[in-house]
MARMI-595177 format. One record per residue: x, y, z of N, C-alpha, C, O in turn; residue number from 1. Coordinates in steps of 0.2 Angstrom, whole numbers. Example, Ala and Ser with C-alpha at 12.3 -4.5 7.8 and 13.67 -1.06 7.14 Angstrom:
# residues 2
+-------+-------+-------+-------+-------+-------+-------+-------+-------+-------+-------+-------+-----+
|   nc1 |   nc2 |   nc3 |  cac1 |  cac2 |  cac3 |   cc1 |   cc2 |   cc3 |   oc1 |   oc2 |   oc3 |  nr |
+-------+-------+-------+-------+-------+-------+-------+-------+-------+-------+-------+-------+-----+
|    66 |   -28 |    39 |    62 |   -22 |    39 |    66 |   -16 |    39 |    71 |   -17 |    42 |   1 |
|    64 |   -11 |    35 |    68 |    -5 |    36 |    64 |     0 |    39 |    67 |     6 |    40 |   2 |
+-------+-------+-------+-------+-------+-------+-------+-------+-------+-------+-------+-------+-----+
//
This chain:
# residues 109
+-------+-------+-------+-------+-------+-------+-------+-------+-------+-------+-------+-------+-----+
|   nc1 |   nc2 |   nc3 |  cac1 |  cac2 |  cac3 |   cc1 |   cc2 |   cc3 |   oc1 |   oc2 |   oc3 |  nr |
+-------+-------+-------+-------+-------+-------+-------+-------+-------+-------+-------+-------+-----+
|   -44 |   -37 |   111 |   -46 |   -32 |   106 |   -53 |   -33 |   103 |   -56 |   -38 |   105 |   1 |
|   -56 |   -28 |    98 |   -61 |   -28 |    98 |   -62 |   -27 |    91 |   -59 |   -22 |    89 |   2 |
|   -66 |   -31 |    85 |   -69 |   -31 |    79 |   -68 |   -25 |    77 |   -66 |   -25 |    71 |   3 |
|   -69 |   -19 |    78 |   -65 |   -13 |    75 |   -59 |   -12 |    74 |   -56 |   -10 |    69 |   4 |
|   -57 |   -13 |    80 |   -49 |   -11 |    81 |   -46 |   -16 |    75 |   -42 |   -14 |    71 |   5 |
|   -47 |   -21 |    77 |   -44 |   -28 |    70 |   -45 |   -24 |    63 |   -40 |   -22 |    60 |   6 |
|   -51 |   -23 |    62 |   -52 |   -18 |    56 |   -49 |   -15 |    55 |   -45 |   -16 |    50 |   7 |
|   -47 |   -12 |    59 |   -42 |    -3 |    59 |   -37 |    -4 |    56 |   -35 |    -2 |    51 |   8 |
|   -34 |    -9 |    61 |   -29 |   -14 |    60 |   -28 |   -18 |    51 |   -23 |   -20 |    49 |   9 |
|   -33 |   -19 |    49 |   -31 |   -22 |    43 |   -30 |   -17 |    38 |   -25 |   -17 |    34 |  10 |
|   -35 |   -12 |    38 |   -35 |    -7 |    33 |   -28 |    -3 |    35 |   -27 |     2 |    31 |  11 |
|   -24 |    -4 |    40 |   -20 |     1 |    43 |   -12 |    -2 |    38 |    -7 |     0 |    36 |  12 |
|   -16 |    -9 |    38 |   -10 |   -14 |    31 |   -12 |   -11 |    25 |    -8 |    -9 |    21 |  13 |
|   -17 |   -12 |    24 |   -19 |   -11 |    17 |   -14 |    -3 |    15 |   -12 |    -3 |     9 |  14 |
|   -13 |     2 |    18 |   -13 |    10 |    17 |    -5 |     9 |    16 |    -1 |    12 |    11 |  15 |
|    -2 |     4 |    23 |     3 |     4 |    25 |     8 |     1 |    19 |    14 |     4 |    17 |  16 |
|     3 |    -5 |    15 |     9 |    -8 |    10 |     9 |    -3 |     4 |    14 |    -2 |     0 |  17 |
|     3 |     1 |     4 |     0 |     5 |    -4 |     7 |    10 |    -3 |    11 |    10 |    -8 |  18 |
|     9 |    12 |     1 |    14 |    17 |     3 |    21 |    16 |     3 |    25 |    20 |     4 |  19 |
|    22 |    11 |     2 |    30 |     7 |    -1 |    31 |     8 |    -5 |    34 |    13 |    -4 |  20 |
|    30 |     7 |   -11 |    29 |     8 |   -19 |    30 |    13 |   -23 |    33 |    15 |   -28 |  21 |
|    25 |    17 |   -18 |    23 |    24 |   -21 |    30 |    28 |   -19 |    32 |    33 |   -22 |  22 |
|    32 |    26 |   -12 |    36 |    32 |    -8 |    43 |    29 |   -11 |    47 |    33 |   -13 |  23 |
|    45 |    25 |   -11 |    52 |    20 |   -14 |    52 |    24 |   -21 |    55 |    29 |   -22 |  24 |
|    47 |    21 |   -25 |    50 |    22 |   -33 |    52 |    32 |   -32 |    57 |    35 |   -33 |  25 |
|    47 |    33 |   -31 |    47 |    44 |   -27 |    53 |    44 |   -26 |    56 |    47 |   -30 |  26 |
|    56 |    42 |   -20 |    64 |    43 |   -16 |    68 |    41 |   -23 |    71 |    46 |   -26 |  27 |
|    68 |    35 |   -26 |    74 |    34 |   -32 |    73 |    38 |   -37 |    78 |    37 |   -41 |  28 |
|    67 |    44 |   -38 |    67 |    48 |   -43 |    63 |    45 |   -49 |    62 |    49 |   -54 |  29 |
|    60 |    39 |   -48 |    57 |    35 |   -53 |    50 |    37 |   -55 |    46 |    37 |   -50 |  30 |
|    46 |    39 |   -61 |    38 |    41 |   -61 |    36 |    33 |   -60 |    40 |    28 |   -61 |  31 |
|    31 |    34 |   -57 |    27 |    26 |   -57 |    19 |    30 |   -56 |    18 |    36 |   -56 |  32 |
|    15 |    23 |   -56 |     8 |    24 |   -59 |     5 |    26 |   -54 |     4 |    21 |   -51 |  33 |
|     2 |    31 |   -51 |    -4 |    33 |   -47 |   -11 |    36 |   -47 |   -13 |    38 |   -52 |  34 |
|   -16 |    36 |   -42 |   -22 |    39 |   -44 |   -24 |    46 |   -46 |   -30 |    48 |   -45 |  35 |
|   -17 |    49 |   -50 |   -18 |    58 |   -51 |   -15 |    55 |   -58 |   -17 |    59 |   -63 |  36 |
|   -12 |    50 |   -60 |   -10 |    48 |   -67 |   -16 |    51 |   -71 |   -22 |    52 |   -69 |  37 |
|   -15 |    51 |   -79 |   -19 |    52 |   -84 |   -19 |    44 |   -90 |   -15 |    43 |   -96 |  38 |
|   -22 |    39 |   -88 |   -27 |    38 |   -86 |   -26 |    37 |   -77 |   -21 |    37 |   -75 |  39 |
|   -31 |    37 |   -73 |   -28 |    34 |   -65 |   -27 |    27 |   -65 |   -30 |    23 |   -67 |  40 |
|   -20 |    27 |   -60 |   -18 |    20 |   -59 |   -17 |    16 |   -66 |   -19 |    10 |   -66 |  41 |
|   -15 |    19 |   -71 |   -11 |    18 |   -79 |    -5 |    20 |   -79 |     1 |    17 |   -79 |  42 |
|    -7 |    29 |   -80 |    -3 |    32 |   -84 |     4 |    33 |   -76 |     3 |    31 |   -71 |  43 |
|     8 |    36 |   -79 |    14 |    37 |   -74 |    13 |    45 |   -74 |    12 |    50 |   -78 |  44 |
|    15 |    45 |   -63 |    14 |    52 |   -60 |    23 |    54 |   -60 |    27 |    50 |   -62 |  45 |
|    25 |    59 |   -58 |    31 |    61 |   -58 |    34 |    57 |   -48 |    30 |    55 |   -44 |  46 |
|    41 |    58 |   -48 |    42 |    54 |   -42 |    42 |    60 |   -38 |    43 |    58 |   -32 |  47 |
|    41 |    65 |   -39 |    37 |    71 |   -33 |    31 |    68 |   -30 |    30 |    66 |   -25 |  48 |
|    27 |    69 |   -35 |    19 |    64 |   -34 |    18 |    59 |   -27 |    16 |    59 |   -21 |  49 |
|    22 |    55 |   -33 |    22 |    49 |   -30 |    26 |    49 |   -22 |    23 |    45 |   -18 |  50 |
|    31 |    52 |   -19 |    33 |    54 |   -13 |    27 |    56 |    -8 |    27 |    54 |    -3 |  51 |
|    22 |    61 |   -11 |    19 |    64 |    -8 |    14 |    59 |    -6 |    13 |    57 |     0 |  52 |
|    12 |    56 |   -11 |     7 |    50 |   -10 |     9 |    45 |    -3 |     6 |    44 |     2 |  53 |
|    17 |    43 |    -8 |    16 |    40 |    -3 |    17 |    40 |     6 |    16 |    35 |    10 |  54 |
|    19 |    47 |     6 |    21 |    48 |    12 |    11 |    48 |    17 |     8 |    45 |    21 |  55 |
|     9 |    52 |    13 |    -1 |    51 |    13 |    -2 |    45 |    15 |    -4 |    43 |    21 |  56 |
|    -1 |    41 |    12 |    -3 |    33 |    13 |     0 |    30 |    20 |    -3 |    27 |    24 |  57 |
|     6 |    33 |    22 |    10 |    31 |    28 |     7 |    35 |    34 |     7 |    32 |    39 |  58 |
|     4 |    41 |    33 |     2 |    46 |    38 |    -6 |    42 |    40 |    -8 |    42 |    45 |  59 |
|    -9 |    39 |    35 |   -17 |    37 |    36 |   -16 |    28 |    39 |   -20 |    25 |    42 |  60 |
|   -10 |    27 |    38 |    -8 |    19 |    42 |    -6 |    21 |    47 |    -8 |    17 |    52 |  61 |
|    -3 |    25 |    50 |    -1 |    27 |    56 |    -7 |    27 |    62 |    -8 |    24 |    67 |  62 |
|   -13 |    34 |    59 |   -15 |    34 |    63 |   -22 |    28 |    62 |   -27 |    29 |    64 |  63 |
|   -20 |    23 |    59 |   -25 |    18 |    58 |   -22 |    13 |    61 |   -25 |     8 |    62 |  64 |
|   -16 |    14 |    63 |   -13 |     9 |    68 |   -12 |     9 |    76 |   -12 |     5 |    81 |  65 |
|   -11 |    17 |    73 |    -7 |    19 |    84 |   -11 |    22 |    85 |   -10 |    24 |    91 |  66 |
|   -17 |    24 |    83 |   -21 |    29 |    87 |   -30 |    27 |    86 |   -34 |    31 |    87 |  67 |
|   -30 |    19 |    85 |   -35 |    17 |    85 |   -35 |    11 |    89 |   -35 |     6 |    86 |  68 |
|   -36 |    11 |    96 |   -37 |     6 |   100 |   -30 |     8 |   104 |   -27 |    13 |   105 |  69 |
|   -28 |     0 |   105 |   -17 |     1 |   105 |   -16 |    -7 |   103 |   -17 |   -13 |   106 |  70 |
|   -13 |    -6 |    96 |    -9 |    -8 |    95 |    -4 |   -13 |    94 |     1 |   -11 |    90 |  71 |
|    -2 |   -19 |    98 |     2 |   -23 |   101 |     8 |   -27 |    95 |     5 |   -32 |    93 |  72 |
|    12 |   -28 |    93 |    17 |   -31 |    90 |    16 |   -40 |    91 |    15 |   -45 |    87 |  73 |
|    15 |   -38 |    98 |    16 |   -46 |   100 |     8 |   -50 |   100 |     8 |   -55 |   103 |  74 |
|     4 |   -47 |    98 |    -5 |   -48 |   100 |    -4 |   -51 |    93 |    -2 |   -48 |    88 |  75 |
|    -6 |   -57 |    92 |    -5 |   -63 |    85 |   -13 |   -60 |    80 |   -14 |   -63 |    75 |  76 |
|   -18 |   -56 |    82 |   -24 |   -56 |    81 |   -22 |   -48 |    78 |   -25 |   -46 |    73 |  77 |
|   -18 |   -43 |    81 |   -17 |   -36 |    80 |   -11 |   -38 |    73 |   -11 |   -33 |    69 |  78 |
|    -7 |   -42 |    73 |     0 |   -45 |    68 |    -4 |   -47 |    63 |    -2 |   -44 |    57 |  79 |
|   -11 |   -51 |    63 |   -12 |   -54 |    57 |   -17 |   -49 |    54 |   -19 |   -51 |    48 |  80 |
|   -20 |   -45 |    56 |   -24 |   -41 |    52 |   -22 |   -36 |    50 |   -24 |   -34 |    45 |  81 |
|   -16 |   -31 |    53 |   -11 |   -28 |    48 |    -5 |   -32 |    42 |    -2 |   -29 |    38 |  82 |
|    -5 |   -42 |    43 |     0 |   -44 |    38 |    -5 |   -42 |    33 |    -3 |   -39 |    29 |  83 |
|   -14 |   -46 |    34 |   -16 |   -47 |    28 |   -20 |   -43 |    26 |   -24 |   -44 |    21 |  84 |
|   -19 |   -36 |    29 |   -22 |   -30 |    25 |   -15 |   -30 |    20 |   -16 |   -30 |    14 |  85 |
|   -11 |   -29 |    22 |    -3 |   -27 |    20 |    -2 |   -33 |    12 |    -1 |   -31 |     6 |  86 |
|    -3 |   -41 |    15 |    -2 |   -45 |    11 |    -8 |   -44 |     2 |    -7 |   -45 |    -4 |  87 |
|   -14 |   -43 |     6 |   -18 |   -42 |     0 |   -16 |   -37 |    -4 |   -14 |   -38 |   -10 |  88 |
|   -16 |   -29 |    -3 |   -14 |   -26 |    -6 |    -8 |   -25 |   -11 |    -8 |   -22 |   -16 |  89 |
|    -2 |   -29 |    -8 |     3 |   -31 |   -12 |     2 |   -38 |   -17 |     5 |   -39 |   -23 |  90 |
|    -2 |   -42 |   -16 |    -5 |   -47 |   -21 |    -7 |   -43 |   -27 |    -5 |   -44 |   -33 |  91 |
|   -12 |   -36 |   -24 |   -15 |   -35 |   -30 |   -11 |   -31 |   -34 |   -11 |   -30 |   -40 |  92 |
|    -7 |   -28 |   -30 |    -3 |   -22 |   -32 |     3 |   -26 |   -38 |     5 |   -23 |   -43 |  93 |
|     6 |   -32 |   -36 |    10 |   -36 |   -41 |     6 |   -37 |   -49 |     8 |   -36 |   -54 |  94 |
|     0 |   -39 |   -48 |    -3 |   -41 |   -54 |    -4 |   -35 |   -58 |    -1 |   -34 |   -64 |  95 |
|    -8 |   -29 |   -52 |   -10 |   -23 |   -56 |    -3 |   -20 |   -60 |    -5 |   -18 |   -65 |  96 |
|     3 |   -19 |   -58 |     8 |   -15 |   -60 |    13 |   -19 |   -61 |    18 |   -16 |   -63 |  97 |
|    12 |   -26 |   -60 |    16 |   -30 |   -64 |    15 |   -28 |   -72 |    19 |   -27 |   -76 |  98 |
|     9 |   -29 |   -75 |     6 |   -27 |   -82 |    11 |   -23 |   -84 |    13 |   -24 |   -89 |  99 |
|    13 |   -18 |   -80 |    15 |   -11 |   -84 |    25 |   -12 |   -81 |    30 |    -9 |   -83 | 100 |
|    25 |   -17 |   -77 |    33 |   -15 |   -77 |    36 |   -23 |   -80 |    42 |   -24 |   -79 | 101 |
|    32 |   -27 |   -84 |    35 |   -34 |   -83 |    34 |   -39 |   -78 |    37 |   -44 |   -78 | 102 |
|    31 |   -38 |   -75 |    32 |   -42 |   -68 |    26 |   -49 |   -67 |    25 |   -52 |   -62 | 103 |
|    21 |   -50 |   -74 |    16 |   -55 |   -74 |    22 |   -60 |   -80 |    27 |   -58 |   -84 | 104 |
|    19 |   -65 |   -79 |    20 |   -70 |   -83 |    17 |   -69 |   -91 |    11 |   -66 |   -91 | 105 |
|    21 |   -70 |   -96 |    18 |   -68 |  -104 |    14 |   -75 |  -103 |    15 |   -81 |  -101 | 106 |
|     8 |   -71 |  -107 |     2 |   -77 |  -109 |     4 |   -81 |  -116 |     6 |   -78 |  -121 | 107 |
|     4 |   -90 |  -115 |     5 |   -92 |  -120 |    -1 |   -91 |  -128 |    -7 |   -90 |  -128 | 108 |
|     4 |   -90 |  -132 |    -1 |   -89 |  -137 |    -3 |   -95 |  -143 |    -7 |   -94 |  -147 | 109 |
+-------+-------+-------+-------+-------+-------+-------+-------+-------+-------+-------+-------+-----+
//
């Protein structure tokens, strides 16, 4: 494979994990934080939104997956650049939205 495709391939995790979250809390009927919220990425969108969204985010990892280069499961250089597009994104997405659901450690005071 070829330094693009790996790209593609990362960013193809990054879209990929963003889209768990948004499209999960959406299906269970749950509002959660998106980039159309007021403040964005604060305030809470409805879980219509959020479905939408994250169906979007699944549709833009797709073709950043299967229709840029090809793709291989078992290709250890194609695995590792969609885990850690996939892993960073969920790093940040814990801290970021951890704040708003519980999910960071309380600061001693």
């Amino acid at each position: 494979m070829t330094w693009p495709h790996e790209i593609s391939y990362f960013f193809g995790g990054l879209f990929l994990g963003n889209a768990i979250p948004h499209f999960v809390s959406g299906t269970m009927g749950r509002p959660f934080q998106s980039p159309f919220a007021k403040p964005p990425g604060q305030g809470l969108s409805s879980s219509l939104i959020n479905v939408i969204w994250g169906a979007f985010n699944f549709v833009v990892a797709y073709f950043l997956l299967c229709r840029v280069g090809e793709f291989h499961l078992r290709s250890a250089a194609d695995v590792t650049s969609l885990g850690l597009g996939a892993f960073l994104i969920s790093l940040q997405a814990a801290s970021h939205f951890g704040k708003f659901h519980g999910g960071n450690p309380p600061k001693a005071s």
